[in-house]
N, C-alpha and C positions, 0 to 999 in steps of 0.2 A: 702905395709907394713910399709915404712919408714914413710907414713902422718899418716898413723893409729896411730904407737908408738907417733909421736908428736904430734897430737890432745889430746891423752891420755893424757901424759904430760902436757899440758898445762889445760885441765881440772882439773886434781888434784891439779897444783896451786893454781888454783882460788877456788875449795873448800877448801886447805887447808885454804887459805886467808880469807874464809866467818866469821868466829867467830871474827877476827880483826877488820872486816869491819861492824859487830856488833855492836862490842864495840862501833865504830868511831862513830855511827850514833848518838850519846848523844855528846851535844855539851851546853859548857858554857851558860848559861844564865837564866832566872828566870822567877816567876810568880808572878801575883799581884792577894792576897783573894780577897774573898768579903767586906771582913772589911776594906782592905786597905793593909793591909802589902804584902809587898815585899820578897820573899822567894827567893835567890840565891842556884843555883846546876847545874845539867845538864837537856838540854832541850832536846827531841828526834826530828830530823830533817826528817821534812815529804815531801810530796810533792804530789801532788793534792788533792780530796777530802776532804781526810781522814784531812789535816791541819786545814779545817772549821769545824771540828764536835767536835773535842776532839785533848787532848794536855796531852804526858807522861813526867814527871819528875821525876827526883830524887836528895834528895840531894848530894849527892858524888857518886863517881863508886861502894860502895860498897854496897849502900842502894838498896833499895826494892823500885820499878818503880808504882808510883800513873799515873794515867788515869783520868784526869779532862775534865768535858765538858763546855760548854758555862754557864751551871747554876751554877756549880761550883766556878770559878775564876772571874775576869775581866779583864783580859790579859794576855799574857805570849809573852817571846820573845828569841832569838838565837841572842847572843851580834854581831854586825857586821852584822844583818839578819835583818829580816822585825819582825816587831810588829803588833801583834794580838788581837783585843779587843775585847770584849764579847758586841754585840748589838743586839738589835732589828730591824727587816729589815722588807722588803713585796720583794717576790724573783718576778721574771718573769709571776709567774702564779697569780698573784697578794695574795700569801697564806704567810700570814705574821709568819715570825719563827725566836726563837732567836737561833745566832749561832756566830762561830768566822767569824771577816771580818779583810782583812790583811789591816795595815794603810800606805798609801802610802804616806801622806803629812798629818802634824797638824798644825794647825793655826786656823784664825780666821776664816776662811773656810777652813775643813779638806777633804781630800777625802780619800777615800776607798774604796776595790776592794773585791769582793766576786765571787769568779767562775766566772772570765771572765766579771762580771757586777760591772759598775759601783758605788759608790754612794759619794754624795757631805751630808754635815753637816755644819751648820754654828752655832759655840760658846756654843758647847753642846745640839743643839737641832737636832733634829729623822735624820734619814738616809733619805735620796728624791734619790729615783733611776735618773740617769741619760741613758737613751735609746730615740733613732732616731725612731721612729715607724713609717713604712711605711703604704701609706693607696691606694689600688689598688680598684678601682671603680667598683660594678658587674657588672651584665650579663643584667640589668635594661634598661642601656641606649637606646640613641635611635641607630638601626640599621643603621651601614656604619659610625658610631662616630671612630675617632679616641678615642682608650682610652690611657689615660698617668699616669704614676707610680708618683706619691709624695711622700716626704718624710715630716712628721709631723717636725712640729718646737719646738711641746713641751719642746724639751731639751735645746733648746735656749734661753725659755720666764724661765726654773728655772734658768739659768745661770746670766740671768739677773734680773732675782728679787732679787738673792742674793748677786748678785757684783753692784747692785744699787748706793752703794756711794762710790763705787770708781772702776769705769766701766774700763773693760779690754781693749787693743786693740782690731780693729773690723779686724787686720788680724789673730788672735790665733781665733777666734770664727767662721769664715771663715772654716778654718781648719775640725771643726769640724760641717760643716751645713749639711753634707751628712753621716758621717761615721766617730762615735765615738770612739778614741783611747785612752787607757792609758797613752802614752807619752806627747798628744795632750791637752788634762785635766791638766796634772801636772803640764804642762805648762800656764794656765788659771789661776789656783787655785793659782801660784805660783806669778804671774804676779799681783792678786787680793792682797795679802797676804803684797808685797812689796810695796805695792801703801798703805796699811794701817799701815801699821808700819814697815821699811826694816830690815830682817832678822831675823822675829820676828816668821818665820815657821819653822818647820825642816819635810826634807823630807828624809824617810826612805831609807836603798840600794841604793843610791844618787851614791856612786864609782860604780857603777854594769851596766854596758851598757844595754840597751835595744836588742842590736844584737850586737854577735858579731862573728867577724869571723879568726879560726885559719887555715895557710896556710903554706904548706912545700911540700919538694921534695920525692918522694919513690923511696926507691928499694927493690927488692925482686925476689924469687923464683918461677916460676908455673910450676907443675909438672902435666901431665894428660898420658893419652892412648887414642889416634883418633882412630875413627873407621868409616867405609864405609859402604851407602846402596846401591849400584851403582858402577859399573867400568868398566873398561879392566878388564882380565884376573879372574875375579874372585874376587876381592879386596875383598869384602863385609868377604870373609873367611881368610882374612891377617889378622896375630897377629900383631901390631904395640907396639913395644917398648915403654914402659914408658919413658918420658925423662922430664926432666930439663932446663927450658929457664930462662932466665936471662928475669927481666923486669921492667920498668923504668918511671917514671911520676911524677904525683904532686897528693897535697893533698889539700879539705877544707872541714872543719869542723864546720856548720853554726849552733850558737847557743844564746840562750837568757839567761844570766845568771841574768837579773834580774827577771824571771820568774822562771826559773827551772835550777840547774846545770849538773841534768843528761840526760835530752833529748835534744838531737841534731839532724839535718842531715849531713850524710858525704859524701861526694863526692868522688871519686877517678877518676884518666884517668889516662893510662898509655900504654905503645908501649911496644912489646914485636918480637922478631924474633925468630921463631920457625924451628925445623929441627929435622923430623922421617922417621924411616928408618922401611921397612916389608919384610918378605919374608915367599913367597908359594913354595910350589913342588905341582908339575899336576903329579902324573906316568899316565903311559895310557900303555894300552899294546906293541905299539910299539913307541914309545917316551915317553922321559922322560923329564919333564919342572920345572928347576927352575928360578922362577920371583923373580927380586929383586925391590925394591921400593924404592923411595927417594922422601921425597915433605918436600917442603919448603915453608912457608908464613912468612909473617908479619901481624899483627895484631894489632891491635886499640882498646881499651878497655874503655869504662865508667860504673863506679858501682856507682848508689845508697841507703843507705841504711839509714833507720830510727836506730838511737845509742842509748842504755841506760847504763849511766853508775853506778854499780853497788855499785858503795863506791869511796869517795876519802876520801886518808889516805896517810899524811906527801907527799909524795912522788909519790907512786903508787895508781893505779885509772882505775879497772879493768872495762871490756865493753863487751857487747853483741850489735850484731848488726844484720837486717836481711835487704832484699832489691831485687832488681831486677838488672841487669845486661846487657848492649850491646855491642857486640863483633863484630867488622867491619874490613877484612879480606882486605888489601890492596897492595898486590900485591903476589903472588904466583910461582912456579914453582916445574912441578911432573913430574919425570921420572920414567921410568919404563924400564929396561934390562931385557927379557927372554932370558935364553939358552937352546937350544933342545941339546939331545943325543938319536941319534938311534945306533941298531946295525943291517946292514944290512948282512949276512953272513958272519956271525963273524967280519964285519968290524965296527969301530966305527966314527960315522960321529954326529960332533958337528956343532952348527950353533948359533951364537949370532943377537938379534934384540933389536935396540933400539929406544924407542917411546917417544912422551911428550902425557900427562896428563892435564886435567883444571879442574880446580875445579868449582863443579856449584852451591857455595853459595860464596856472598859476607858477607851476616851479620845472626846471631843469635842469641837470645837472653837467658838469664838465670836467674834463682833462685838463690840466694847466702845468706849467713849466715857466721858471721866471730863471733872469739871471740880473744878480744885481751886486753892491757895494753896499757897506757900514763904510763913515769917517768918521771917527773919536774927536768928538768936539774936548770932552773933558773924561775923568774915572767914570764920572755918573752918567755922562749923555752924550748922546754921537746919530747921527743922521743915518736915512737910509735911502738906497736910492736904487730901484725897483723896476727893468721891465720886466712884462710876464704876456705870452701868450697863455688861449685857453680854445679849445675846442669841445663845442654845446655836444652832449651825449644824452641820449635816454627820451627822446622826444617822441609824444602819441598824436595817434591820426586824431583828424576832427571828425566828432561824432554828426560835427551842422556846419556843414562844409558850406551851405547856401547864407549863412546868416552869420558867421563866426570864422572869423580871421584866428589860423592855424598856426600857431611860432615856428619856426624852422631856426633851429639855434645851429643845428649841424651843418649849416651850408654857409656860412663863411667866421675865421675865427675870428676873436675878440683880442684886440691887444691892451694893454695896463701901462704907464708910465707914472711912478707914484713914488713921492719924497715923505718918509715917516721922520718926525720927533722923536726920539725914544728914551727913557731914562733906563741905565740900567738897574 
């Protein structure tokens, strides 16, 4: 009941939060017409597709939001963001369309990036895709031939027909004979630009790391109900108390902010010791049985989970996250006290036994889903605050069902409420 009320809770902040996080998503900056002028307002802040097709503005928070596309405008841009300019391309399938391409570098060779594909421009003329084309030999040859993968050079001969007079190093081009990156370009392009006139480029989102990674300590709550397919004495029909462990780890949170600020991966690991308590009554016609239970582990935990965060605004910076989850059980101990009462003619005779327990899983794994909040204490570090369900998957029967207590993770979920320290 107590996770239900605070999931509830924490849901209706973050819908209350959603109209805010609206708002936030218009942010300072402007668009260039077709004719040339420059219109300053707010610019709406996208992220994948939808940034190359079309671009909303408005002049102040109070005006009425225009929808511009590529034929529309010739740029628009988020002041401190990347810049967008209306070109002419030929995409991968070689089907030439104009659209927005984001500009990652201007100079006297510009480069530009569209869905993941490259493109180089030199002094105002067309877009030249920049792609490694691999060429794998058919099924023609002669039999018992080794065949061998290539990788075409073509992106190397446009690198060098357009950095011709004033040729790059040959270890940035190196770099990129196999497997072409956007860091590894911008560093070509950049190196070409300096060699013709020094500082005579500017490259976009320059303060924005290509990866980066936030890291900190957690702690927190997990509260669940174990349950049993396999035992002594009947376990599988023991109510086991909900309980509350205390649990304890680290954090990171591995992300590209000069790609996208709301998708990330998050990692967690954290140790937790555990301790629940069950208890049966057996009556039987002539004895009467109560079992008491005690099992104790430790447990080892890593979750993964793909992050999207939902809005950031001044401070707060709400998140959805889902993922998979392994839970590695490292050391254990389960008693088990029965006590009999008979009455034998009219006499009453008790009898206590006490046994150990093993448990016959060491790992398991799970489902999980959290929704939580970052606050921005400062630049460098800011709080995190974390529920998360988790539903046990992948669980095997017990091989000694008479002597070995069976984990059943699947029969009821696990909930998380957890405050991370994080440095960015």
């Amino acid at each position: 009941m107590k996770q239900t009320l605070l999931l509830a809770l924490f849901v209706f902040s973050l819908l209350a939060y959603l109209p805010e996080a609206h708002a936030q998503a218009y942010r300072p900056g402007f668009i260039v017409k077709a004719e040339g002028d420059t219109i300053r307002g707010l610019v709406k802040y996208q992220e994948g597709k939808s940034r190359y097709t079309s671009c909303t503005f408005k002049t102040d928070e109070n005006a009425a939001a225009q929808k511009f596309k590529p034929e529309d405008i010739t740029a628009y841009s988020i002041l401190n963001e990347g810049l967008f300019e209306s070109k002419q391309i030929t995409n991968h399938e070689n089907i030439q369309l104009k659209t927005f391409v984001e500009v990652l570098t201007h100079g006297k060779l510009s480069l530009y990036e569209y869905r993941n594909m490259l493109y180089l421009a030199k002094e105002n003329g067309g877009l030249q895709r920049v792609a490694a084309r691999s060429n794998e030999p058919g099924t023609t040859g002669t039999p018992g031939e080794q065949q061998v993968k290539t990788t075409s050079t073509g992106h190397l001969i446009l690198i060098n027909t357009l950095t011709y007079d004033c040729p790059v190093p040959e270890e940035l081009l190196t770099k990129v004979l196999r497997k072409i990156s956007a860091p590894n370009m911008l560093a070509i392009v950049n190196a070409y630009n300096n060699c013709q006139a020094p500082n005579s480029s500017k490259t976009y989102k320059q303060e924005k790391p290509w990866l980066a990674i936030e890291k900190g300590v957690l702690v927190g709550a997990h509260s669940t109900k174990i349950g049993f397919t396999a035992g002594p004495y009947a376990i599988k029909d023991v109510d086991f108390a909900a309980k509350t462990n205390l649990i304890v780890g680290g954090h990171l949170n591995f992300l590209s902010p000069k790609r996208s600020e709301r998708i990330s991966i998050q990692l967690d690991a954290f140790f937790s010791k555990e301790s629940y308590e069950g208890y049966l009554e057996q009556p039987e016609p002539l004895i009467f049985k109560r079992n008491y239970y005690t099992i104790d582990f430790s447990r080892v935990s890593a979750v993964a989970m793909a992050r999207y965060t939902i809005a950031n605004h001044k401070r707060l910076s709400p998140y959805v996250a889902a993922g998979v989850s392994g839970n590695f059980i490292i050391s254990e101990n389960a008693g088990i006290v029965q006590r009999k009462e008979t009455t034998i003619n009219d006499v009453k005779y008790e009898s206590t036994e006490t046994s150990d327990a093993y448990l016959d899983m060491t790992y398991y794994a799970g489902l999980t889903a959290a929704l939580g909040t970052s606050y921005t204490l400062s630049s460098k570090q800011m709080l995190l605050v974390q529920v998360r369900a988790e539903q046990g998957v992948g669980t095997k029967s017990s091989a000694y069902a008479e002597t070995r207590l069976s984990l059943y993770p699947e029969q009821n979920p696990s909930f998380y409420l957890s405050v991370a320290y994080v440095f960015k």
